[in-house]
C-alpha positions in Angstrom: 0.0 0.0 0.0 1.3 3.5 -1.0 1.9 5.5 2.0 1.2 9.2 1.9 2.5 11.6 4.4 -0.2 14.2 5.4 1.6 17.7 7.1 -0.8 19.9 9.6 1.3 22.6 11.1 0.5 21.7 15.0 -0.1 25.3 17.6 1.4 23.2 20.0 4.8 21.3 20.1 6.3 19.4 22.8 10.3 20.1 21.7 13.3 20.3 22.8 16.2 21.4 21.4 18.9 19.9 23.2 17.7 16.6 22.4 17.6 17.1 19.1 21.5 18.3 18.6 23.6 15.0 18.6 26.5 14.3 21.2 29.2 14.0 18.4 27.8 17.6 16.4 30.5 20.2 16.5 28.8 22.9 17.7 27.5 21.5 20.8 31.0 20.0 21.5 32.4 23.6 21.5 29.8 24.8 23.6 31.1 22.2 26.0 34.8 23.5 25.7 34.3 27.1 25.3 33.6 29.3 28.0 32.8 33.1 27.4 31.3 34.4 30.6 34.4 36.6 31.9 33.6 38.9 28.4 30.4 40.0 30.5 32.9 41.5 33.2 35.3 43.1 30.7 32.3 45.0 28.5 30.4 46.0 31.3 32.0 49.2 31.6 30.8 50.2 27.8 27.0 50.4 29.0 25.2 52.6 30.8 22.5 51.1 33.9 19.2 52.7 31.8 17.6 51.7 28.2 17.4 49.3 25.9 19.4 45.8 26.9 22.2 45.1 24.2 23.1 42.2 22.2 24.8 40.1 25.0 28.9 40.0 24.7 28.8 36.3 24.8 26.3 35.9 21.8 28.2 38.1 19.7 31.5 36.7 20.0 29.7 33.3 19.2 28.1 35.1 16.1 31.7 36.2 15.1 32.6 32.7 15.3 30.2 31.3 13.6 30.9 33.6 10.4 34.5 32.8 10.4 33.9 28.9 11.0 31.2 28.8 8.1 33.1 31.0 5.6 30.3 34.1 5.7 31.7 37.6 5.0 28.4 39.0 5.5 26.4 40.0 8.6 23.3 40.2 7.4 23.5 37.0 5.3 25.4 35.1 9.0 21.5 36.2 10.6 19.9 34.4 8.2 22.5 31.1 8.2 22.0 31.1 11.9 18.3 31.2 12.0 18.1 28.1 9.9 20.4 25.8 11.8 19.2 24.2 14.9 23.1 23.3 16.3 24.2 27.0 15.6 20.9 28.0 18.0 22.1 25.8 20.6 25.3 27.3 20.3 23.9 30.6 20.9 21.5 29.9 23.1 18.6 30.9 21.3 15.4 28.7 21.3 13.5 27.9 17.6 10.8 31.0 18.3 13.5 33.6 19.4 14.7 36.0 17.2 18.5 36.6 16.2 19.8 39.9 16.7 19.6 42.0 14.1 22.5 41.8 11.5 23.2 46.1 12.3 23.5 45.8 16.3 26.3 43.0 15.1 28.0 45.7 12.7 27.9 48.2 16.0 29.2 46.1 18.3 32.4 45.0 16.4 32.9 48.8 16.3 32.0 49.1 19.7 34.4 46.7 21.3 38.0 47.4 21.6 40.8 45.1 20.0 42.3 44.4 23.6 39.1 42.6 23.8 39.4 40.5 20.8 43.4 39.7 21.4 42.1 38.1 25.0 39.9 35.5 23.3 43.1 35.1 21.3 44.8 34.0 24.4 42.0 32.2 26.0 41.5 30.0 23.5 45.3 29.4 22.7 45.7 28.6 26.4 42.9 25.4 25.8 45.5 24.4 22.9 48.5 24.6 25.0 46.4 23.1 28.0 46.1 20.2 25.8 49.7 19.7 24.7 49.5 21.0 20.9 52.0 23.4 21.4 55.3 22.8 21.8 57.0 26.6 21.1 60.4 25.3 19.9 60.4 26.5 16.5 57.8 29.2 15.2 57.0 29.4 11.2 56.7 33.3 10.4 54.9 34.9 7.2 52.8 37.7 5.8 50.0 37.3 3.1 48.2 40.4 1.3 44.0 40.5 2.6 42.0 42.8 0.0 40.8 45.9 1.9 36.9 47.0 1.6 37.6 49.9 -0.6 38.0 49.7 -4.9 40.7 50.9 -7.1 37.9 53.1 -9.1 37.2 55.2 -6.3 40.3 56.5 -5.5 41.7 60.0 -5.6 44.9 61.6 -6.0 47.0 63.7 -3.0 47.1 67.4 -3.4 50.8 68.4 -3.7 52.8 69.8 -0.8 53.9 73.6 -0.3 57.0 74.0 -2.9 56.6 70.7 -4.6 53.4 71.7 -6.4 55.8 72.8 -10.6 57.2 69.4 -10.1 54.0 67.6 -10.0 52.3 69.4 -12.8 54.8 67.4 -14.7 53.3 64.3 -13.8 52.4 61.4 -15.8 48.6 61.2 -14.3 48.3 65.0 -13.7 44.9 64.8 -15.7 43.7 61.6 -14.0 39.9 61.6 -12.2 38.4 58.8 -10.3 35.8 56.6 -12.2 33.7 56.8 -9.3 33.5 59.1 -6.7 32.8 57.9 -3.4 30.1 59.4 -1.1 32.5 60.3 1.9 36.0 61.5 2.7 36.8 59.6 5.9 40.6 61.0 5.6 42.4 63.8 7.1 44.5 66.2 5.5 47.7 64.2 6.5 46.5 61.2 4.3 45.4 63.6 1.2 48.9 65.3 1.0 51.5 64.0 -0.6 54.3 63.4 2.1 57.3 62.3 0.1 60.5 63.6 -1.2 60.9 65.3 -4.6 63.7 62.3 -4.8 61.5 59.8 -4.3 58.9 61.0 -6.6 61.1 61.5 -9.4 61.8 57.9 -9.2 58.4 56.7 -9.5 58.1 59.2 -12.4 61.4 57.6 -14.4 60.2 53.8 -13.3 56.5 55.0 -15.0 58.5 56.2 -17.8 60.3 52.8 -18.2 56.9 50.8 -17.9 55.5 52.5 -20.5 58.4 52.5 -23.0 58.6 48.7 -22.5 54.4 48.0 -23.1 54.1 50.7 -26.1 57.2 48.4 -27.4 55.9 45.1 -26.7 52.1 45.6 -28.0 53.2 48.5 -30.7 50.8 51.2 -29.2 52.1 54.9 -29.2 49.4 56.3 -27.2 51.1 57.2 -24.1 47.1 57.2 -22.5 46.9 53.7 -22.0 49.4 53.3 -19.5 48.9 53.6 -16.4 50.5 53.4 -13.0 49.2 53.9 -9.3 51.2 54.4 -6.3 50.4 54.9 -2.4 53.0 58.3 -2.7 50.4 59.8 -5.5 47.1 58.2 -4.7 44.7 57.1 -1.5 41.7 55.7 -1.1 39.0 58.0 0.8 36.8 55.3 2.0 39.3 53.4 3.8 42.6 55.2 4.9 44.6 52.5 6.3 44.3 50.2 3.2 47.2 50.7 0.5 47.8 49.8 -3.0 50.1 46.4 -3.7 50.4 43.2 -5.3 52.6 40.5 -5.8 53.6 38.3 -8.9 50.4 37.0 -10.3 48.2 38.9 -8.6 45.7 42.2 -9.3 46.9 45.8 -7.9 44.6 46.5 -5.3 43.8 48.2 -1.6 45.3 45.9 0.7 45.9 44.7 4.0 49.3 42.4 5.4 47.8 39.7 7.5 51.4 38.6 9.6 51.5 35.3 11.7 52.9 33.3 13.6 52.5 28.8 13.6 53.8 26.9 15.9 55.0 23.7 14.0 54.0 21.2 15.9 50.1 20.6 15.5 50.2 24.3 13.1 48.2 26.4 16.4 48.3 30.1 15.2 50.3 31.8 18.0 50.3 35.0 17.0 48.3 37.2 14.5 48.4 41.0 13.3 47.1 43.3 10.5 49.9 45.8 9.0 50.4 48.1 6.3 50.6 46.5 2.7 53.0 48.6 1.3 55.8 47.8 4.1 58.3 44.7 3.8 57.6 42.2 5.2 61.1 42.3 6.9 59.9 45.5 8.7 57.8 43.3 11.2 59.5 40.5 11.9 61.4 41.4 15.3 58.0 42.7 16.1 56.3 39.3 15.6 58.7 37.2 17.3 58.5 39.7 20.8 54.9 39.3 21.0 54.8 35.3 20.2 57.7 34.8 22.6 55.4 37.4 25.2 52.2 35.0 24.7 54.4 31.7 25.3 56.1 32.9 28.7 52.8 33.1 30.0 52.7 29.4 29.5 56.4 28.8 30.4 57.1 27.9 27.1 60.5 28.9 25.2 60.7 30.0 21.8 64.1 28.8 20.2 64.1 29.0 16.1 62.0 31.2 13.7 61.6 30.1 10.2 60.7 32.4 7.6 60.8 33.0 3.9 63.6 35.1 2.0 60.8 38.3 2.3 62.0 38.5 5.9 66.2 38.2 5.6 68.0 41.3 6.7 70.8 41.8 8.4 69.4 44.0 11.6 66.8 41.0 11.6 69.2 38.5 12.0 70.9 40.7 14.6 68.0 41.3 16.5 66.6 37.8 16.4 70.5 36.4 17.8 70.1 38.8 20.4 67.4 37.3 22.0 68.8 34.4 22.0 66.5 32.8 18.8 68.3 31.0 15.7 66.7 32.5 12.6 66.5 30.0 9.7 65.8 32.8 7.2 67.4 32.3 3.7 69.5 35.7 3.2 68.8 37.8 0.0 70.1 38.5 -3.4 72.0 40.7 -2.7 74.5 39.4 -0.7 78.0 38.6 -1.4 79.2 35.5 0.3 82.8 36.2 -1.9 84.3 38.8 -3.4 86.2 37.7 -7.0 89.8 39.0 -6.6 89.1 40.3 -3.0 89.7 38.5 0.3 88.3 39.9 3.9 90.3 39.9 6.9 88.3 40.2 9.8 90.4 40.4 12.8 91.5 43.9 10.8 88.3 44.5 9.5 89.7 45.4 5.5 89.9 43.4 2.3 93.1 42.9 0.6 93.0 42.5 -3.5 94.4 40.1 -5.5 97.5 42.9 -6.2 98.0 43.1 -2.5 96.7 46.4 -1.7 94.4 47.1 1.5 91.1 48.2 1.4 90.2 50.0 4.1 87.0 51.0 6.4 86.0 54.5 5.3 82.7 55.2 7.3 79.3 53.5 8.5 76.0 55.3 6.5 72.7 54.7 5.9 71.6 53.8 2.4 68.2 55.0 0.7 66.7 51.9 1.5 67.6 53.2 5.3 69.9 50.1 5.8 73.4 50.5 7.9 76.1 50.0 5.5 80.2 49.6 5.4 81.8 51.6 2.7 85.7 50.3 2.2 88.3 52.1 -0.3 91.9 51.9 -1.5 93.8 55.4 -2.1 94.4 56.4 -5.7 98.0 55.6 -5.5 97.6 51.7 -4.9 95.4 51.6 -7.8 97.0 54.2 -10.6 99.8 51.7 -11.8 97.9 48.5 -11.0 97.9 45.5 -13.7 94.1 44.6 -13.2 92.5 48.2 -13.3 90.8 47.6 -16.4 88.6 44.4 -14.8 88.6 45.7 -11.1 87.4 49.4 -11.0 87.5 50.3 -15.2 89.3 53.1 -16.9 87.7 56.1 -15.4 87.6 55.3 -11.6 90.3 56.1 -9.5 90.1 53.9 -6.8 88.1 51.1 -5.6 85.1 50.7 -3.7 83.4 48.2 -1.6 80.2 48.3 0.3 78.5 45.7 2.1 76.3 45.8 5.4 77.0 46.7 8.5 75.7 43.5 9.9 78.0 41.2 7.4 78.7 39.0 10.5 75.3 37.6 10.9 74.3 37.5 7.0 77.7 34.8 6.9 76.1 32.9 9.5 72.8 33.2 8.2 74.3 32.1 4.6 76.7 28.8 6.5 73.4 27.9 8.3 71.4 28.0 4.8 73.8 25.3 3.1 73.3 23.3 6.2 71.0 19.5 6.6 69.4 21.4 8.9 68.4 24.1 7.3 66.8 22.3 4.3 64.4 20.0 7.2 63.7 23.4 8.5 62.2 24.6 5.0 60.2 21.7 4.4 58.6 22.6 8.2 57.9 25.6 7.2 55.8 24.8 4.0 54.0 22.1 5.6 52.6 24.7 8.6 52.4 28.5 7.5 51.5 28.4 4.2 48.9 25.9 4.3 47.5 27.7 7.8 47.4 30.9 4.6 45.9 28.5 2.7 42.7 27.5 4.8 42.2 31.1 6.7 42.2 32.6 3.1 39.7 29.9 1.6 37.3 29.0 4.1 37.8 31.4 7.0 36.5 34.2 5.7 40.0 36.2 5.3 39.7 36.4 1.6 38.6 39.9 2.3 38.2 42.2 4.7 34.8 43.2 5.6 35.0 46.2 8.1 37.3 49.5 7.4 40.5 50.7 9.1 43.5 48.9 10.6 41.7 48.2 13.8 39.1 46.6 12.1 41.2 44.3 9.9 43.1 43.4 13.0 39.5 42.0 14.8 38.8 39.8 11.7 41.9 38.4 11.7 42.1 37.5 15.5 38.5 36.3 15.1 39.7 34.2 11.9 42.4 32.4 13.8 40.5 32.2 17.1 38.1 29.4 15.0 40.8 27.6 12.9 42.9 27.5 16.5 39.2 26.1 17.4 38.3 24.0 15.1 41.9 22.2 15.5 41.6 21.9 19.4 37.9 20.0 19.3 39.9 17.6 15.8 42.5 17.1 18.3 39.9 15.9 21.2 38.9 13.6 18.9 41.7 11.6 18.0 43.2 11.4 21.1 40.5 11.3 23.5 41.1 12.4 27.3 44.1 13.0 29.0 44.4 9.4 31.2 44.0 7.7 27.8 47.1 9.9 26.3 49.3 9.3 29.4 48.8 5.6 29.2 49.4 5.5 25.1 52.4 7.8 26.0 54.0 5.4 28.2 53.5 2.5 26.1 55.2 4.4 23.3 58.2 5.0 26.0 58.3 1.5 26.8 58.2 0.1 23.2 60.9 2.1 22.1 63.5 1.4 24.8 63.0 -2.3 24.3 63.9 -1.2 20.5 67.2 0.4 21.6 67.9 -2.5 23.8 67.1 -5.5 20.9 69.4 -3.4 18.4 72.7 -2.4 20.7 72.6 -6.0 22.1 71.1 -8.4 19.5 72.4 -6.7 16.0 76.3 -6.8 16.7 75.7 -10.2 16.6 78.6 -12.2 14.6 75.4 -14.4 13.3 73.8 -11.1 12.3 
């Protein structure tokens, strides 16, 4: 007989809706773990005793994690996602007829609440990681990744020129240029819509715009100098978000940016430190900043930091200094643009000079700062050592008179750096490092919700990215519960491991060196 299911929406249901959210679903597992209440105590002093209640602290934070955990950029469109799923109410604790905040108070309150705020659910939550031995703190993986910024390319506007500067720019190669679309606010000051850079510097991005276009009306045979064109964070801003700043990298689209930095620990890949920076700095600029407040957040737990690893984007020479000096061994692959030898010269270091292949001393001149505002050594020989010499021609050329040699100030630590890169060592190190940082990039970038940047300014970049690696750092803790189950069971598989292994050791130094073996 056919059956035929008749539906009669009841006025009256007997329902629960704890019993209907399984043991093993996610989201009732990190209610269990999770505990919020001391955000009540530390946002109390933001309301007043008279109106309207608010959103409650502890809701919101769950709504924030919720977005990042389920990939959705969107407040309004996280309201709706909520209101359909009967784990993420439990989570919340919301019953089936109570309505969700609306997606606006959620906007608000991320404004609202200060970033000290967000950085201690940070550390709570990396605490329950450490708690449950996924951190280890002996080598940290550093690196930097580029986070589009809320604001387009099509609205932004060009910097009025400074007092004096204003003949030079008139020159310009984008004098005429006007935004495509002009936004409906200013949120800048006058600081960010002035042009703050040197006539030096500005003439170089005026010869390297020259070049550009050279090379493409060359390559695709167009003449018409209009076509071309090149934006720069010296020349243009963007008045809807002030903080974001134009930049790319091979492969991918000029843009308004933000540099999301971390730092992984590398042994379960447990974020232990996350900030939002400038795009248009190196990466090499924040990379003694990184390391002090990792190696601040693992005291707390007693833990030691004792080797950084990090891409060539980091190497420098005060970086290497720095890092040595607190007592870290960086395992950073030095630049391009060292010299580990010299063809014709040799260095003698307990004298601090080079001597050429002729015999002649080289000898330290003075200690400057480059344009790149590196420290740098600048060595010379005197005209007489080099007037009669047999190898002028190849070593300084007809017109020089003497010879010069500069290399940085920190050459010490870049030969260490370089010894330590050609090292077994070094190459385990590197393969570390791509199996933690980048695929930690990877995920947070893909599926939580750091693809872009929903919110404006610096201090709102840095709250979605501590709320992004607050629910990966999650999501790993309650995958690590999992497998290995609670912490008798661990200390009993632990010392079965300890066991097996010595009776190893014993079998192979007693058995193996055997005559019959």
């Amino acid at each position: 007989m056919q059956g035929k299911k008749p539906f009669q929406e009841k006025l009256f249901n007997n329902f629960q809706l704890s019993e209907r959210i399984p043991k093993e679903n996610f989201y009732r597992r990190l209610k269990e773990v999770l505990n919020l209440e001391f955000l009540r105590t530390r946002t109390r002093h933001l309301y007043g005793d008279t109106g309207n209640p608010s959103i409650d602290p502890v809701v919101f934070f769950k709504l924030m994690l919720v977005s990042y955990l389920e990939n959705i950029s969107s407040d309004r469109r996280l309201i709706d996602f909520c209101s359909l799923r009967l784990d993420i109410l439990y989570f919340l604790g919301y019953d089936i007829d109570e309505e969700l905040p609306w997606h606006s108070t959620v906007s608000r309150t991320r404004q609202l609440y200060e970033e000290k705020l967000f950085e201690e659910l940070f550390s709570q939550v990396f605490s329950l990681c450490v708690e449950k031995g996924m951190v280890s703190g002996h080598s940290q993986a550093v690196d930097s990744a580029l986070i589009k910024a809320n604001a387009s390319m099509s609205s932004m506007e060009k910097k009025q020129p400074a007092e004096g500067m204003k003949e030079f720019l008139e020159r310009g190669r984008n004098e005429n240029y006007e935004p495509r679309r002009k936004s409906k606010e200013d949120k800048t000051d006058d600081g960010d819509r002035t042009i703050s850079s040197s006539e030096q510097e500005l003439k170089q991005l005026d010869t390297r715009n020259k070049y550009f276009e050279a090379k493409k009306s060359d390559l695709f045979g167009n003449k018409t100098h209009d076509s071309f064109a090149s934006f720069s964070n010296r020349l243009y801003y963007s008045p809807t978000d002030p903080d974001a700043r134009i930049a790319t990298k091979p492969g991918k689209p000029r843009q308004f940016n933000y540099l999301c930095s971390m730092a992984v620990d590398t042994a379960q890949g447990v974020i232990s430190h996350v900030q939002a920076d400038y795009a248009d700095s190196k990466d090499s600029r924040y990379l003694v900043d990184i390391t002090g407040k990792t190696q601040r957040e693992l005291s707390r737990h007693r833990i030691r930091v004792e080797n950084v690893l990090a891409d060539t984007g980091f190497s420098s020479g005060k970086n290497y200094h720095d890092l040595e000096q607190q007592g870290l061994i960086p395992y950073i692959p030095v630049s391009g643009v060292y010299k580990h030898e010299r063809d014709g010269f040799r260095y003698e270091k307990s004298k601090d000079r080079f001597v050429c292949r002729n015999r002649k001393k080289v000898l330290l001149k003075k200690v400057f700062a480059n344009a790149a505002g590196s420290l740098m050594k600048q060595y010379r020989t005197r005209r007489e050592d080099c007037r009669d010499c047999p190898f002028k021609k190849t070593c300084i050329g007809e017109k020089a008179h003497e010879k010069k040699i500069e290399v940085s100030f920190y050459q010490e630590e870049y030969e260490r750096a370089w010894k330590r890169q050609h090292s077994k060592v070094f190459k385990r190190m590197v393969k570390l490092r791509h199996s933690t940082i980048e695929r930690v990039f990877g995920n947070l970038i893909n599926y939580y919700g750091l693809r872009k940047i929903p919110t404006i300014g610096m201090s709102g970049a840095h709250k979605c990215m501590l709320m992004s690696a607050v629910a990966y750092n999650l999501k790993k803790l309650l995958k690590h519960l999992t497998h290995h189950g609670n912490s008798n069971v661990q200390a009993v598989r632990g010392k079965a491991c300890l066991f097996s292994k010595s009776l190893l050791q014993n079998f192979m130094q007693t058995v193996l060196p055997h005559p019959a073996f």
